[in-house]
C-alpha positions in Angstrom: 1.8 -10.5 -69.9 -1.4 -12.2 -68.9 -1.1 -11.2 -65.6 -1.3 -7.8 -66.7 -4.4 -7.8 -68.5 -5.9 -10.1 -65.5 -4.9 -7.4 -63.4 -6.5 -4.3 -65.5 -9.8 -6.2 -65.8 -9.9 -7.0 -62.3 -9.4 -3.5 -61.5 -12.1 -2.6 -63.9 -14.7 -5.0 -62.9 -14.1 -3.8 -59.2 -14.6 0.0 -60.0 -17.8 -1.1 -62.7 -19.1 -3.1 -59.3 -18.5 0.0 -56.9 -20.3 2.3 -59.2 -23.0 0.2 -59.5 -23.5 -0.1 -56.2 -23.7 3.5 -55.3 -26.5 3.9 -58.4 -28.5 0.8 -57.4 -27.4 -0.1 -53.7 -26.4 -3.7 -52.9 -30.1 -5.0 -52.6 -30.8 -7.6 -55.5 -31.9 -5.7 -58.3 -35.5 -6.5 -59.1 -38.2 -5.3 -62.0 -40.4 -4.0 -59.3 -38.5 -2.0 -56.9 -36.1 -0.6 -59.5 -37.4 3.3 -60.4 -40.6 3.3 -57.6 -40.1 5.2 -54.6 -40.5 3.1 -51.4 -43.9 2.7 -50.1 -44.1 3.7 -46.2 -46.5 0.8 -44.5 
């Protein structure tokens, strides 16, 4: 039975992880660069 609960939250937090990484990309998420557009130097 714990297996199957391990399983479905496993499952959930992978899918939570792969959505979040198409919203915010897989850079490290920081105050400064989140919501600015990059700057072209």
């Amino acid at each position: 039975m714990f297996k199957a609960i391990k399983k479905a939250i496993n499952k959930f937090i992978s899918k939570l992880a792969q959505e979040s990484e198409k919203s915010f990309g897989n850079e490290k998420l920081d105050c400064c660069t989140l919501d600015r557009p990059k700057s072209k130097k």
